[in-house]
Structure formats: structure tokens, C-alpha cells
N, C-alpha and C positions, 0 to 999 in steps of 0.2 A: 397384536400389532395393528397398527392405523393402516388404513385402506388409504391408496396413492388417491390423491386429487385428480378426479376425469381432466380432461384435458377440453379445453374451450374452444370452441373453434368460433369463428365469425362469419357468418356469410352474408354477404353485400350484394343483395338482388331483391330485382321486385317484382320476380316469377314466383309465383304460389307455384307452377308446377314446376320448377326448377328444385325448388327443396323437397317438392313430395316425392322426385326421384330419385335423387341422391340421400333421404330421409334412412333407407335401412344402410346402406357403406356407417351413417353417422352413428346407430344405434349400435352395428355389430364393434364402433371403433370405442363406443361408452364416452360419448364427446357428448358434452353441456353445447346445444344450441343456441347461437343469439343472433338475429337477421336484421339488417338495416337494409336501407329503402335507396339510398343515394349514396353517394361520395361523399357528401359534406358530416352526414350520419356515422357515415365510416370513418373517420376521420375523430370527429368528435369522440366516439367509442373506443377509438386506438389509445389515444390522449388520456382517456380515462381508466380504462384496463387494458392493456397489449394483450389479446390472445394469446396462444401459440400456433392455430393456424388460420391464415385468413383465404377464406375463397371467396373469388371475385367473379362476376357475372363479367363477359368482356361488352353486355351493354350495358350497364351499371350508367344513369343519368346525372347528371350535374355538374361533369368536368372532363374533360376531353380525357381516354383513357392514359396514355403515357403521361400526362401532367397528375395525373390522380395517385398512378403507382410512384410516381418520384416524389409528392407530396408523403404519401404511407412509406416509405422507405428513411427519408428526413425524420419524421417522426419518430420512427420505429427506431432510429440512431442515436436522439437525444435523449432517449430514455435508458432503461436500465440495463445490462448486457443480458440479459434472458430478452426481453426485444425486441433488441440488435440484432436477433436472429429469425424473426419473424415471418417466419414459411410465409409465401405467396404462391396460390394457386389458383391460376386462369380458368375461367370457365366458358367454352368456347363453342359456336355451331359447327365451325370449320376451321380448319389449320390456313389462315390466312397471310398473307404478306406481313400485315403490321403483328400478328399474334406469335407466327415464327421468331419477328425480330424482338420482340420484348423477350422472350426466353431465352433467345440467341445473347444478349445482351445481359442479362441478369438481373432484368426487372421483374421478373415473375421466376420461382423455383418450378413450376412443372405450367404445363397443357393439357387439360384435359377436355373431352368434349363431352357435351351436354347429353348424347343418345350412348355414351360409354354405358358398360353392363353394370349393376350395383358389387358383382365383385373386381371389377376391374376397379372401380371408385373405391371400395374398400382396400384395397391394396396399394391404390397411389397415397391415399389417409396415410397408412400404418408406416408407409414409406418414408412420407414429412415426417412425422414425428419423432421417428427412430432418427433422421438427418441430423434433426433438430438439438434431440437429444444429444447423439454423439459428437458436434458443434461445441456444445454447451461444458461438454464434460470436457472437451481439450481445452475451451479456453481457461477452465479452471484449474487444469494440469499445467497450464502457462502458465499463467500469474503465479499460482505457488511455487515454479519455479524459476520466475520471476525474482520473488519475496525472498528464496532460499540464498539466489545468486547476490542480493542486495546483502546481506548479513555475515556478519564474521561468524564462523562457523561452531569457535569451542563456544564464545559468550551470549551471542544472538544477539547484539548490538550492530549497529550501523559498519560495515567494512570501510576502510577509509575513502577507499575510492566513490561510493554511493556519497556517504558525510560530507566531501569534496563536490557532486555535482548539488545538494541541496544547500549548502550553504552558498554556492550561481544563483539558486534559485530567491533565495536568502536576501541575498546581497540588493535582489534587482525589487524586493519590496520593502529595503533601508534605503533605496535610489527614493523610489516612487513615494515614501511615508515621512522621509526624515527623521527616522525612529530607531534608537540604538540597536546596536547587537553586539554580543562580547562575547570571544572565544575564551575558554579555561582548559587549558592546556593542562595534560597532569600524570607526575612516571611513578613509580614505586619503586622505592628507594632497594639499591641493591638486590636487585630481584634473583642476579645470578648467586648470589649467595643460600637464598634459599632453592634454588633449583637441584643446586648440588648437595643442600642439606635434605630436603624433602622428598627430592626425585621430580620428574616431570610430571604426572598422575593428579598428585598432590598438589602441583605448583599452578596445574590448568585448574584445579577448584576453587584455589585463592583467586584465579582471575575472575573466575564466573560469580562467585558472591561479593567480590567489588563491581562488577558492573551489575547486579543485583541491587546492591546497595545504594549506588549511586541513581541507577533509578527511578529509583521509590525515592528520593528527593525532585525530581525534574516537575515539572508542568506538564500538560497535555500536548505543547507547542516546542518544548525544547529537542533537541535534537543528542543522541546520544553516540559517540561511534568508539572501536577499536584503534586509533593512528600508529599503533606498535606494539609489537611485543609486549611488553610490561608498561603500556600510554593509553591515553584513554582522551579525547576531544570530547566536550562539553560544548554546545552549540545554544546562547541565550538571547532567544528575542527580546527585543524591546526592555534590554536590561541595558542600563547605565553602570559606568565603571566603578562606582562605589558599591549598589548591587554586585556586580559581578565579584568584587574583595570579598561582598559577606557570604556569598556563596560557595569560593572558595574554603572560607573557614568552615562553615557546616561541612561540606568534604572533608576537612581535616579533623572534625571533632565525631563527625557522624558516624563517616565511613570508617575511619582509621581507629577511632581511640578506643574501639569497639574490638576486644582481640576475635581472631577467627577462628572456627575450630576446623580444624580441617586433620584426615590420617590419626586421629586419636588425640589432637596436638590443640594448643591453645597457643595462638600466633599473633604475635604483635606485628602487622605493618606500618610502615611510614610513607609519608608520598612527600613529592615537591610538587608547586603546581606555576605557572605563569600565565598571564591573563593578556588579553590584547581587544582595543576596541577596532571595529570595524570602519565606522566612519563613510560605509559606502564604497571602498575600495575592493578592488580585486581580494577573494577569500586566499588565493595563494598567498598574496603578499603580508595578509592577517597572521594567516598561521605561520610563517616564517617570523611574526613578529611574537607571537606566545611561544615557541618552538625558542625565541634568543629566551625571552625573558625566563619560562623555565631552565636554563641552562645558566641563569643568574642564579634562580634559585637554587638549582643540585650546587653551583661554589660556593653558597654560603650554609648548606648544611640540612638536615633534612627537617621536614615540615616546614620548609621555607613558602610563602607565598609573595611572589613575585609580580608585579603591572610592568608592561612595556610603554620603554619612556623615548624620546628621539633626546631629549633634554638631559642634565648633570643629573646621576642617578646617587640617590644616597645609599648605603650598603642599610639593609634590613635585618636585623637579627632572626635567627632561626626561632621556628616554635617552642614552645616546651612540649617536649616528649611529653603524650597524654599516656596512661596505660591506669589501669583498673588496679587498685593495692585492695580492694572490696571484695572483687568476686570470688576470691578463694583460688584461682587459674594458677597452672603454676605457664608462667608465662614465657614462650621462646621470642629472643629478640635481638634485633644485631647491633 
């Protein structure tokens, strides 16, 4: 097994005898030394690798001390969340006015003074570290359950509620770009039919290998989410509405005409799908407009593909039922 990477520390001083005393705390902590001279040093060096901890001399030359730690602190924020957490540790002759209130404040994580013992400096070390560490590991117990809360749970697609604040987000760079964006809205046909044939078990795997399927068709940019039961929103950037038709149809020849196997069973589904441009408007009022147009296409019959029109709508004839007479499948279908 690979040996953990020492941990780097920085120190920002231009006492040669400041580090020759704190030098064994560093060796007993197996921290990779590296010393700068000024603030501006420090600085430069944060920019270019964030340590994980930084000790600071509180005479440290080239910039008034409280403007140098909010300086390292900006820094340390716009960079990567390992960073963002970036121990600061004061180095001090005496516990002063302005060195209480920086700590008091939370510009600096600890105080330490300069004639402390080498295990008292070794122990406030192991201290940061561990902080740091255990910082580091909740914020990424967040975000994954962050990640978890954003996702529908049997398919791992977008929940509708998340799909609904990204296409806000969506909408306000079709404002900014004047650049299409097309909803495709889309249900599977008679689904309670097979619920009752297959069971529930059975009927949550058909869901999960259609949103499988469908996104292994998407782009890196498209957006894919659950909006129901047996529905599925289709989120397309910078696609115009004849785009958006021919994409619907791969849905319907990709996804669909392809039977599924699922409980021993070889399963013919069918989808309807409706399509709506955005135009820059409110995404509510988009998807109330794919949401009618699909609901055109369940009346006229299944594998209907549907565009939402404000205009005299001509009636569309239904797909031709795709299904495989090749593969041998003995094929279930409604």
C-alpha cells in the first residue's frame, strides 16, 4: 500500500531562528518544509500550491498583518475546497491586543508563541491537521448528500424538483445568448398495465434501463430528470425545434424499438413524447406547454410525437409500432 503524502506546511518568516525552533514539532509531524521571506512570497506560493498548513510570523514584512491574512484567506477561497480550509497559524512573541483579536475573529485558527516548548508546537501541528482533516471529510459527506438529495432515487436521474431549478438556470443563459432550448417531454404508454402484469420489482427495472438508455443518447450539456411516475424530461440546449423532432424520434426508435429484458421476459415498450420550445420564458410555463402537447400525443395513439403549437394544430398520425420480427424474442406487448 502507498505511504500517505506528508503534509506541507508553509512558513512565512525571516527568522532563521524561528524555524530552527519550531524545526523538531516539524520533523516529529513528517511535514515537507517550505519558507518564504515576506507576504508578497506568501502569497505568490499560496496561488501556486495551497499547503495545508500555514504558519505565519506576526512580523512577517511587506503588508500590514490584518490586510495580509484577509489577502491569504480570499485566496485560499477561490481556489479548490481542500484550500478553502487552509489552517492559519500565528506566530507570536506575546498574546497582544491586535493577535487576541485576529483569533477572536477567525483570521488566524490558533496562537501560538514563539518561546512555546517543541512538544507543545508538536501538538498544536497534529491539532491543525486533524481540524483540517475532519473539515475536509464533512464537507464531502455534504456534497454527496447534497448529490444524493438532487437525484430520483430508483433511476439516478435528475428529481424533478432539481430539473426544475436548472432549467431557471437554463432559461437565464437562453436570456443572456438568444440560443434555443427545447423541452421533450415523454410518458410510457400504459405503464399501469404492466405494473400489474410484471409486478412492481420488475416494473422499477424497466424504468431504470430507459433512463439508462436515454442517456447514452444525451450530450455532456443536456439535462436529464424523472417529472413522474412513468415520465421522464429531456432538458436540450441550444437545440432548435426541428433538432428537438429528430431527437424525439431516436427516443422512439433507440429507446423503445429495442425490446427489454427484464424478470426472464422480453418487453416491448411504447412511449408518447411532446416537445416544447422555450423561447426564454418562464421553464414553468414551457413545461405546462410539452406536458398539453404530450397529452395530444397519448389522444392520437402511442409513439405519437407531438410539438407544441399556440396556432391550428393538424392531428399527426401515430408511429408505426417498431418491434424486432429478427431477434428470435418471443415478445410481451400491449
Amino acid at each position: 500500500m502507498a505511504e500517505a503524502c506528508p503534509p506541507r506546511f508553509l512558513l512565512a518568516s525571516a527568522d532563521p531562528a524561528l524555524l530552527a525552533a519550531i524545526e523538531p514539532a516539524l520533523v516529529a509531524a513528517g511535514a515537507r518544509v517550505e519558507v518564504v521571506l515576506s507576504a508578497q512570497s506568501t502569497l505568490a506560493a499560496i496561488t501556486s500550491r495551497p499547503p495545508d498548513v500555514l504558519l505565519v510570523d506576526a512580523v512577517l514584512t511587506g503588508m500590514p498583518l490584518g490586510q495580509f491574512l484577509a489577502a491569504v484567506r480570499a485566496q485560499a477561497a477561490a481556489r479548490a475546497q481542500a484550500a478553502a480550509h487552509l489552517p492559519i497559524l500565528l506566530i507570536a512573541g506575546a498574546v497582544d491586543e491586535e493577535s487576541a483579536d485576529l483569533l477572536q475573529h477567525g483570521a488566524v485558527d490558533d496562537l501560538i508563541l514563539r518561546q512555546a516548548e517543541p512538544a507543545y508546537w508538536q501538538l498544536r501541528l497534529d491539532m491543525a491537521l486533524r481540524n483540517r482533516r475532519l473539515i475536509l471529510e464533512l464537507e464531502g459527506l455534504r456534497d454527496t448528500s447534497l448529490r444524493v438529495a438532487q437525484l430520483d432515487r430508483l433511476t439516478g436521474v435528475y428529481n424533478r424538483e432539481t430539473l426544475l431549478a436548472m432549467l431557471f438556470r437554463e432559461t437565464d443563459r437562453v436570456q443572456r445568448l438568444s440560443s434555443p432550448l427545447s423541452l421533450v417531454l415523454f410518458d410510457i404508454d400504459d405503464f399501469g398495465h404492466w405494473n400489474s402484469r410484471l409486478g412492481a420489482e420488475a416494473c422499477d427495472e424497466l424504468l431504470r434501463q430507459t433512463a439508462g438508455r436515454t442517456g447514452s443518447l444525451l450530450r455532456s450539456y443536456d439535462l436529464l430528470g424523472r417529472s413522474g411516475k412513468d415520465e421522464f424530461l429531456v432538458a436540450l440546449p441550444s437545440c432548435a425545434n426541428a433538432n428537438a423532432m429528430i431527437f424525439a424520434e431516436r427516443l422512439r426508435t433507440e429507446v423503445f424499438a429495442t425490446p427489454f429484458q427484464v424478470a426472464g421476459e422480453s418487453i416491448r415498450l411504447t412511449a408518447c413524447f411532446g416537445i416544447a420550445a422555450s423561447q426564454g420564458r418562464s421553464p414553468v410555463i414551457v413545461l405546462r406547454e410539452a406536458e398539453r402537447a404530450l397529452e395530444w400525443a397519448k389522444a392520437e395513439g402511442p409513439e405519437t410525437i407531438q410539438y407544441f403549437s399556440s396556432g391550428p394544430r393538424e392531428a399527426s398520425p401515430p408511429g408505426t409500432l417498431l418491434s424486432s420480427t429478427s431477434s428470435g424474442d418471443d415478445l410481451l406487448s400491449w
